[in-house]
N, C-alpha and C positions, 0 to 999 in steps of 0.2 A: 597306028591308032592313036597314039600316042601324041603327036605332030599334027594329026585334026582336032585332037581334043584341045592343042595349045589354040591351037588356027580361033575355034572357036571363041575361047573364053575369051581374046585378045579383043576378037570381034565384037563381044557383047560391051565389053570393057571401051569402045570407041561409037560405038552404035545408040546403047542409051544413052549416056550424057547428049548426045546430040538431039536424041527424040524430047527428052526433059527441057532440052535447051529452049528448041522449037514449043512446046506446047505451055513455059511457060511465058514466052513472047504472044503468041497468040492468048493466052488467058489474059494476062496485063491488058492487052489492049483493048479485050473485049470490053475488061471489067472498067477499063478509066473515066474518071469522071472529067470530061475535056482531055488536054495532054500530059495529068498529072501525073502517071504511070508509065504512058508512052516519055516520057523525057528521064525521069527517075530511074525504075525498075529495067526495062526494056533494057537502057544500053549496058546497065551491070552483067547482063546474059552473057552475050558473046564474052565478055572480059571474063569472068565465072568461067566461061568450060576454056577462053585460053588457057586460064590457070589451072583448071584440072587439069587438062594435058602437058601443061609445064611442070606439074608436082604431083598430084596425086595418081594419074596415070603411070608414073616410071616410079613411084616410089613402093618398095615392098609393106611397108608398116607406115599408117602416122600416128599412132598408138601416144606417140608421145606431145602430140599437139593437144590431146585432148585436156590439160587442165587450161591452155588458154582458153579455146574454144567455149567449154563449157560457162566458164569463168565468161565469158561474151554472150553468149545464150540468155544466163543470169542480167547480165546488163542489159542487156534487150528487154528482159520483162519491165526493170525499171523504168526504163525510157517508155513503154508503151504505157505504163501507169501515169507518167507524165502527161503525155499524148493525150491519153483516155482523160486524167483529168479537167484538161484547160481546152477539148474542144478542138484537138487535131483535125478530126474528120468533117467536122462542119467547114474551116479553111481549106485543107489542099484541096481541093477538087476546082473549088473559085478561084484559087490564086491562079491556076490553070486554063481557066474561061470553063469549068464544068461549073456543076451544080455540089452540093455537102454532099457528103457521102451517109447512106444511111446508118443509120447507129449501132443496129444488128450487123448489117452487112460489113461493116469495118471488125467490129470485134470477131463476128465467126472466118473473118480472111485473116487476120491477122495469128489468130488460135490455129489455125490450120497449116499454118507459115512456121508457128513456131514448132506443132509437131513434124514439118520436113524439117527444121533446123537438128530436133534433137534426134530425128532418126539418119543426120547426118553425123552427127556425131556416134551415132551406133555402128555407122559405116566406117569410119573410121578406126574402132576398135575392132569391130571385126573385119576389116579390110575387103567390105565389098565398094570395089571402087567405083562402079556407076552410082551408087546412091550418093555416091562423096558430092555429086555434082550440087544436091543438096547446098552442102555445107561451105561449097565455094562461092555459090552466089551469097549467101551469110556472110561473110569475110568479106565479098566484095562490096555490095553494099551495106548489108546490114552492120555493116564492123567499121570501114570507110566511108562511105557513100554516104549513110545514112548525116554523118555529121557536115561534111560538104554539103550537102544535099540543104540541111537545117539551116547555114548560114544562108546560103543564096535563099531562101522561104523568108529569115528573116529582112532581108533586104529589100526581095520583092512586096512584104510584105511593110515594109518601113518602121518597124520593129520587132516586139516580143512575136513568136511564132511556137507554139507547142511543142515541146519535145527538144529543144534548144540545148538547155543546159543538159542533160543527160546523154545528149547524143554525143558528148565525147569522151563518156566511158569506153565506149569502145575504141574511139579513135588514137586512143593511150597507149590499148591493148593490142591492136592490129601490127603494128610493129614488129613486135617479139614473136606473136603468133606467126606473121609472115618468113619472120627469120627461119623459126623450127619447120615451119612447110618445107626451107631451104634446103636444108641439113638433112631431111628425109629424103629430101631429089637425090643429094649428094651422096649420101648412106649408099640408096638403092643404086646408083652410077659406078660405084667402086664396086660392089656386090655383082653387078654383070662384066666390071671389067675381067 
């Protein structure tokens, strides 16, 4: 009984990250204004659950990631106050060949982005690992991506582009958070040896 009950949990633990995967490629896409999201968000996915399955899947606890994490969370609100200031959502969409993005509709995606971010981080304390999946697309782009992501905007955009300076708060912090992701895989790797 015992040995189905691993069987399971193993199974749910490979099965949702994938569904989450899948369903947020399919949202992105829906929602894109032109290929702003399909080129952006979309390819952080697959990278997002590699990484689950590289760290957060074999690791017992990331308990210990959380004050970067949260610490990047935090940076994110800043950055999207930037954003929100100077008119983010009327560009990307264009820079892309779409249309703005509406005003409502950017701020209630973005508030709904950030409660998966922090109830990625609750996954992490409590060590439900499919929610983690969460919190690795956060780190992938919203912690990396988002700052690469910012210079190529301003270049295509042939200057100042929203959210610029702020986007490499995190890109400071991804580092060290990526390191302790490390040393969780490693942790949990000696613990089944």
């Amino acid at each position: 009984m015992k040995q189905f009950q691993t069987i399971k949990y193993m199974d749910k633990n490979k099965i949702i990250p994938w569904i989450i995967a899948i369903v947020m490629v399919i949202v992105f896409s829906v929602i894109s204004e032109g290929y702003s999201l399909i080129f952006t968000f979309v390819p952080a996915v697959p990278i997002a659950l590699w990484l689950y399955f590289k760290t957060c899947y074999k690791s017992t606890s990331n308990v210990s990631i959380l004050p970067y994490y949260l610490l990047g969370v935090g940076f994110q609100f800043i950055h999207f106050a930037e954003e929100h200031a100077f008119g983010f959502e009327r560009q990307f969409g264009v820079l892309f060949g779409g249309s703005p993005y509406d005003h409502n509709t950017f701020v209630t995606f973005n508030m709904f982005a950030y409660l998966l971010f922090i109830l990625g981080g609750i996954a992490f304390y409590k060590n439900w690992k499919p929610l983690q999946m969460f919190a690795m697309f956060f780190i992938v782009y919203g912690m990396a991506g988002n700052a690469i992501g910012h210079i190529v905007f301003c270049v295509m955009a042939k200057g100042y582009f929203p959210g610029i300076y702020t986007s490499f708060l995190n890109l400071i912090l991804f580092p060290f958070l990526l390191a302790e992701l490390i040393k969780t895989k490693k942790r949990a790797l000696e613990e089944f040896s």
